[in-house]
Every structure is written in C-alpha cells, then in structure tokens.
C-alpha positions, 0 to 999 in steps of 0.5 A: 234728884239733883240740886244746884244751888246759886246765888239770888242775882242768877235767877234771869241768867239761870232762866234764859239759859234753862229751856222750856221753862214757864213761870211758876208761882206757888209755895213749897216749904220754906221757898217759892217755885218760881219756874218750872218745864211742862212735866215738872221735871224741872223746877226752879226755886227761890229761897231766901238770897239763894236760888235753886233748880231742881232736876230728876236729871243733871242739867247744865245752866251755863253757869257755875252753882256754888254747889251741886248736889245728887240726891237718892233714896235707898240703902246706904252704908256706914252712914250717919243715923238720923231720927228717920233712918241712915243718911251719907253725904259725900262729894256732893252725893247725898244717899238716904235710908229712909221709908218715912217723910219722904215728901217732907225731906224732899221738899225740905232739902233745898233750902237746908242745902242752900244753908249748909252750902251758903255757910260752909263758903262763908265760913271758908272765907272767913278763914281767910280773912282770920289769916289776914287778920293775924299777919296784920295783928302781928304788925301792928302789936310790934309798931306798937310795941316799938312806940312803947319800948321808945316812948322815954327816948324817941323824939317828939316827931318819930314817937308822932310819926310811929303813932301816925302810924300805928294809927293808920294801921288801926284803921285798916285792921278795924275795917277788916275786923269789922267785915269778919265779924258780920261774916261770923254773924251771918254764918251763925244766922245760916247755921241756926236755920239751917239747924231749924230746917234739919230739924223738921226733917228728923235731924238729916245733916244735924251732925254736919251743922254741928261741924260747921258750928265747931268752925265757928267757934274757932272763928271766934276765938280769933275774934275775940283775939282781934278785939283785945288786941284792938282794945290794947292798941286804943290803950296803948295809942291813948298812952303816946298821945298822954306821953306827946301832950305832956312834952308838947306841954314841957315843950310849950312851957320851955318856950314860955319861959324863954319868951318871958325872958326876951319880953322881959329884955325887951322891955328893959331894952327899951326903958333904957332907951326911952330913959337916955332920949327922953334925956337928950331931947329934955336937955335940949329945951331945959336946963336941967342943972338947976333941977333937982336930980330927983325929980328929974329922974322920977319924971324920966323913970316914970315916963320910960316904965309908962312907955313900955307899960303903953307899949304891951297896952297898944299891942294888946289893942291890935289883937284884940281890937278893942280898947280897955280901960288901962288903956286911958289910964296909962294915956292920962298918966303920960300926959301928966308926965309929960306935962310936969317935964313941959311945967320945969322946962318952962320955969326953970 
C-alpha cells in the first residue's frame, strides 16, 4: 500500500490529475473517502487540513506530496516493538510485523501519517525560525545593552534615538515570536492526536512521536528564552523612557526657571518704562513741583505696578478668551489712578 500525503487545498489539483476517479462519500476511521477508481484501488481521502491518496500502486498526481509512504505487511528486522508485533520506518518505507488489526492499522494509518508527516514540517520550520529568532535576540539585547551602559552620558536625542530603536527592534522580534509560538502550539495539537491515533492501533509509531515531542521541548526552551528576553527589553524600554521623562522634566524646569527670569526682566523693563513716560507726559500738563514728591511717586509707581499687572491680565484674556474677575479689578484701579493724576493736574 503506498500513501502520499498533501495539503488540504490540492484536492481539485490532485482529482484532475488522478484519472478515472468518481466521488465517493463514506466514512473510514477518523477521514472521509472523497474519491475512489472503479476497482478500489485508488482512493482519495480527506483528513482534517491534509489529504491523501491512497494506492496498491505508486501513482503519479503531477504534484509533490509533502510525504510518501510505502507500506507492507511481513517480516521485519531490528524494528521497533509495538503492543501488536514489530514495526520499521525508514526512508519513507513503512514494514510491519504483525498478524492482529490489520484492518484497524490499515485504516488507521493515513491520518496517523498525516500527523506525523504535518509536525515533523512544522517542526523543521520552527527550527528556523528559533534560529532567526536567536540572531535577532542577540541584537537586540546589545542595543539594549548599549542604552543601558549610556543611560548617565548619552543625550537626551541619541538615548531617544537608541530607544526608537530598540523599540523598532521589539516589534519586529514580537511579530516573530508571536508566529513561533502558534507554530509550537499547533505542533503540540498534532502530536497529541497523533499520539491518540497510535494509540488505537497498538501504539504503531509511539516511539517516533516521542522523538518529535523531544523536539518540541527543545523548541520551547527557546521560547521560553524568547519571553524573558521580551520581558527584560519592556523592563529595560520602561527604565529609558523613566530616565527621558526625568531629564525632559529637569530639562522642562531649567526653561521654566530661565523663562521666570526673562518675565520677571521683562516686567521690570517695563515698569521702568511706564514710570519714566508716564512722568514726561504728567510734566507736560501739570506742575509737578508744587506736588508733594510722594504723592507724585505713589501714583506713578501705582500705575506702572498696575501697567504691567493689566499686561500679564490681557495676555491671560487672549489665551483663554475669557474675562476673569481681576480683569475689572485692575481696570477700576487704573482708572482711579489715572483719575487721582487728572485731579493734581487740574488743581495744582
């Protein structure tokens, strides 16, 4: 008996290029016949997302199988024992010692090589990308490494720039690591009902699961490893944006302080201006010699203070759009200096 083994989507492919088959639709085990020639010789079936014809001859279908396998039935030598007699696999070649559930391992062999066949692919493309995984864990744990060891030195824009692209790093790894573990976790699906299918047929090819489930675990130590580093490079990402925030904010507060101390110039500035016009044009209208100096320096320091006050009040106005309270205030104040200036220019 000879069993190929393909994927699910090459059932119209592999039907066309099969000759003289009919549909056929009847259960056998754990898969349907979908397919058969006249004589039964020829069947095609559908287990699961694999699919599979099965042959008393080899035939050709046009199209690669992910596996073949050739099947017989007699005495076999320096095998593997199995609770219903002797059993070799090799090189596609599967002999088979036995004289009891024939019937039962004969239908019960395709979809237990479908699992087998599925894993062990799966399972060589995991280790791919476990390889890929590890260059890509290398790098990232020295740019990580090097944001760490420069975290008191670097500036403000490379620690960014190395976090960026830490970050960057993190995603791509992330994406991978993600696809490897579904990969892990459909391998473990296949494995145990694959396991589940041996075990019907007196535990035929236990021993050959059991090696793939030794890959496994080798597999998941690498991704164990994958995580921890995942979980170190989200701790350590977590620490450079702690150290960024902190000198932003010391960076933040240095600007604050040298902003104080322009508006606090500013204001200074512009009292002094206010004193020394408001002076010049009071002069103009009033004689000023015959007014006590004091009051003629409260009033003028009182409008200047009040100038500069109604200043910061105006530009607190235009940001917000709305008028507060202190905003009448300091207009009535004014207004009352202004007018005790208008009072000693007409009366003195």
């Amino acid at each position: 008996m000879f069993v190929a083994i393909y994927h699910a989507g090459d059932q119209e492919n592999i039907l066309k290029a099969l000759k003289n088959l009919k549909p056929a639709f009847r259960v056998e085990g754990d898969y349907q016949i979908i397919a058969s020639d006249e004589n039964g010789t020829v069947l095609v079936g559908k287990y699961r997302d694999s699919l599979f014809v099965l042959s008393e001859r080899d035939v050709e279908a046009d199209l690669e199988p992910l596996e073949r396998f050739r099947v017989e039935f007699g005495k076999t030598e320096m095998g593997r024992n199995f609770d219903y007699g002797r059993y070799r696999l090799e090189n596609g070649m599967l002999k088979i010692e036995t004289e009891r559930n024939r019937e039962r391992i004969i239908t019960t062999i395709p979809p237990l090589l479908a699992e087998i066949t599925v894993a062990k692919i799966l399972i060589s493309d995991a280790s791919i990308r476990a390889e890929y995984l590890t260059r890509e864990e290398t790098k990232i744990i020295n740019k990580t490494t090097e944001i760490l060891e420069g975290a008191r030195s670097l500036s403000i824009a490379k620690l960014e720039e190395l976090a960026f692209s830490v970050s960057s790093l993190k995603g791509v790894f992330f994406s991978a690591y993600m696809r490897y573990k579904d990969e892990l976790e459909e391998i473990s699906y296949r494995l145990i009902r694959a396991e589940r299918l041996s075990k019907k047929i007196g535990s035929l090819l236990y021993s050959e699961i059991q090696e793939m489930r030794e890959e496994l675990e080798i597999l998941k130590y690498f991704e164990s490893s994958f995580e921890s580093t995942l979980n170190g490079v989200r701790d350590a990402l977590d620490t450079i944006h702690l150290k960024l925030e902190s000198l932003h904010r010391k960076e933040d507060l240095e600007m604050q302080r040298k902003t104080s101390s322009l508006q606090a110039a500013a204001a200074v500035i512009e009292f002094i201006a206010v004193f020394y016009y408001s002076l010049g044009i009071w002069n103009k209208y009033a004689d000023l010699s015959a007014v006590p100096k004091w009051i003629t320096f409260s009033l003028l320091t009182s409008l200047s203070i009040l100038v500069v006050i109604y200043t910061e009040i105006i530009g607190e106005i235009l940001t917000k759009r709305e008028f507060e309270r202190k905003f009448y205030i300091v207009t009535g104040m004014i207004v009352l200096v202004v007018f005790g200036m208008f009072y000693i220019t007409l009366f003195h």
